[in-house]
N, C-alpha and C positions, 0 to 999 in steps of 0.2 A: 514630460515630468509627471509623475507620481506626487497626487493630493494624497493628506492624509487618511482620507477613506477609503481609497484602491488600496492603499497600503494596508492599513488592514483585514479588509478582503485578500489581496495577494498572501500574506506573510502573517498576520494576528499582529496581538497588540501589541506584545514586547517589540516586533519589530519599527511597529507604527512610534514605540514611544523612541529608541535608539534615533530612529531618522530625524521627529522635530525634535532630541536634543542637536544632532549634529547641526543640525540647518541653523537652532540659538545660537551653537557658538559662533557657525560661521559669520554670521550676522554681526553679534560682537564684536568680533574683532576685527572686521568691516569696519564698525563705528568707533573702534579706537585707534585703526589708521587712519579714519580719515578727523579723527577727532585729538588729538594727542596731548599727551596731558590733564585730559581728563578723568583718568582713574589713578589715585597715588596711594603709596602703600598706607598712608596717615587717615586714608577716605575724605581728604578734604581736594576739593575739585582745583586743579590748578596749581596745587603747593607744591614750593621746592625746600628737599630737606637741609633749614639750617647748616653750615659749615659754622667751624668754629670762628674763622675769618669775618665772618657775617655777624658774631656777636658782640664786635668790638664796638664801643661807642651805644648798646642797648643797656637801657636801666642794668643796675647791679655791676655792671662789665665796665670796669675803669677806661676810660678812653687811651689812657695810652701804652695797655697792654697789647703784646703780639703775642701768637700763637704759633709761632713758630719759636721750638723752644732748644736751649740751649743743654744740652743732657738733662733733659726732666723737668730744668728750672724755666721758669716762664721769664721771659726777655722781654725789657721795654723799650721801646720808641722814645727818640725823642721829643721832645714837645712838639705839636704842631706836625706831627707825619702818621698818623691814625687814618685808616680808611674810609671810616664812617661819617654821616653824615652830622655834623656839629649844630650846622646852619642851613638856611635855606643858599647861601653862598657858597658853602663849603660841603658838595655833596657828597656820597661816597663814589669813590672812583670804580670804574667798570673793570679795571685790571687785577689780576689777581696776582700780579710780581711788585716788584720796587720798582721806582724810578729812580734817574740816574742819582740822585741827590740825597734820597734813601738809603744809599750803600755805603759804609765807610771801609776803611782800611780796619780789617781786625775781628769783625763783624763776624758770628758764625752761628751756621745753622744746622739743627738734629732735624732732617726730614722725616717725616712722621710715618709715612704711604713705603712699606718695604712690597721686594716683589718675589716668589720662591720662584726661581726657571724650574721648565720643565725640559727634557727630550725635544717635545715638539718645537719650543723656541728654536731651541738650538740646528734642529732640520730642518725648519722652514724660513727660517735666517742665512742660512748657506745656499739653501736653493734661491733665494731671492737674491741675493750678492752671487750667486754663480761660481760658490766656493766647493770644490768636489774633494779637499783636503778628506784622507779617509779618518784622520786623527779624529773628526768630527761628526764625522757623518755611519762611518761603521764602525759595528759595535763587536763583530766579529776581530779586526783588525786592530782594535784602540784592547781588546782583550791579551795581546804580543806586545804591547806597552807597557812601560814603568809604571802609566797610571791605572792599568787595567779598565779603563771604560772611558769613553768619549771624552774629551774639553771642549767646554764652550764654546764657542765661536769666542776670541779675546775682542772682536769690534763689537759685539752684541753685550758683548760686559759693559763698555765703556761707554754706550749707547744707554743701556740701563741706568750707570748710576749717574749719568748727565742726565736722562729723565727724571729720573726720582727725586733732581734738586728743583726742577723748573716751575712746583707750584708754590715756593718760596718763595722765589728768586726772581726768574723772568717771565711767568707767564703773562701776555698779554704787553709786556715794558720793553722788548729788546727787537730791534729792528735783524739781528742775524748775528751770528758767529764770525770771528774772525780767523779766527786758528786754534790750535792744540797746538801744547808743551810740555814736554817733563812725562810722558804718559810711561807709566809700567803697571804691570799687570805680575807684584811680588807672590801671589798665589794663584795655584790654577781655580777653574769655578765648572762644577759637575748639576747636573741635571737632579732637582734633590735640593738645591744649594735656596738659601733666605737671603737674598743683597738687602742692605739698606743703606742709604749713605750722609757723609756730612756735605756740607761746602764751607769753606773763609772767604772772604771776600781779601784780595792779599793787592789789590791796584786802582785808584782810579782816577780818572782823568778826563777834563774837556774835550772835546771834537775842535781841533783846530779848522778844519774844512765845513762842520755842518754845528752852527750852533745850539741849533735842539736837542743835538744830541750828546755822548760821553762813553768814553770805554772802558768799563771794568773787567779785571781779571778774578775769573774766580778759581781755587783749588779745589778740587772735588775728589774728597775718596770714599770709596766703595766698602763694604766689609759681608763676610758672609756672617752663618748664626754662632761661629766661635768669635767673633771680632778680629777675625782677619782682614786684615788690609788684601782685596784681591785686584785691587785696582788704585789708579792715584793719578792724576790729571791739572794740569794747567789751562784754561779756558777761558780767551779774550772774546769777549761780547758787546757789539754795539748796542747800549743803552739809551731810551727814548730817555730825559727829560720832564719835568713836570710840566706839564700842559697850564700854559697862561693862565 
């Protein structure tokens, strides 16, 4: 290895200075794998940024606002179902969905997180499912089509706007899916395309076999940036329960 005074003798100084910059950075970023979290974009060592979820229950922030909002308007909680911490009894909870008890029939939410597919989604979603439809995957062939250029993947639509509902809804609160109903796919969705979506909450119900838990039905529909309905879905979900 080469100190930084061969290097200067070999090479002069501009060389000498390029090499201890490279060696800083490598250095660096050494100590922020093995250190993590401790460089944030705020420069305060450790900090995680705020979510609006996270505001609920701090000075100013009415307790039993939710931020999951209902076309623009802010939607409240019922008494007593706020995440945040009240009491030293009543902490905020580590999940970031409802529990089963949380959810009523009628219920509905404007997810906030849209997502634009690209191409690449849509090819490397077909290679992973081992779908070699050319409708999707060539761009030559889908050019002889009605639509003149690829569709979707329609399971990767349906996958999307069931994700885009889950930091409302079930993250963290729902032990697994039970099934799909009702699903159509009334417009196609192109590479290009802005999904955001709603959900209602349209079912709910006890666990006759497991106490803890409860099965809610949710309706989930998709829409691209005209507010096309591209997608529309029925979705039973086993729901965790409020923790004792």
């Amino acid at each position: 290895m080469l100190f930084a005074g061969e290097i200067v003798d070999r090479f002069g100084d501009w060389a000498a200075l390029l090499a201890l910059a490279a060696a800083a950075c490598v250095a660096l970023a050494a100590f922020a794998l093995l250190n993590p979290g401790t460089f944030c974009a705020d420069g305060e060592a450790g900090a995680r940024v705020p979510s609006a979820r996270a505001a609920v229950g701090r000075p100013g922030v009415p307790d039993g606002v939710a931020f999951a909002r209902d076309r623009g308007k802010v939607r409240h909680r019922h008494e007593g179902q706020g995440r945040a911490a009240r009491s030293g009894r009543d902490r905020e909870a580590p999940m970031g969905g409802r529990y089963f008890e949380q959810l009523e029939v009628g219920e509905h939410f404007v997810h906030e997180v849209r997502r634009t597919v690209t191409d690449m989604d849509n090819i490397l979603f077909c290679a992973l499912t081992y779908n070699p439809a050319a409708i999707h995957i060539d761009h030559e062939y889908a050019k002889t089509t009605e639509f003149g250029r690829p569709l979707v993947n329609s399971i990767f639509t349906l996958g999307l706007v069931v994700g885009l509902s889950v930091q409302d809804t079930t993250l963290g609160t729902t032990v697994g899916n039970l099934g799909w109903e009702e699903v159509v796919f009334p417009k196609p969705v192109f590479a290009g395309d802005t999904i955001r979506a709603e959900t209602t909450v349209v079912a709910v119900r006890a666990s006759k076999s497991r106490p803890t838990q409860g099965i809610v039905t949710f309706e989930h529909k998709g829409f691209n940036q005209r507010d096309e309905v591209v997608c529309s879905c029925r979705r039973a979900a086993l729901m965790l329960k409020r923790p004792a």
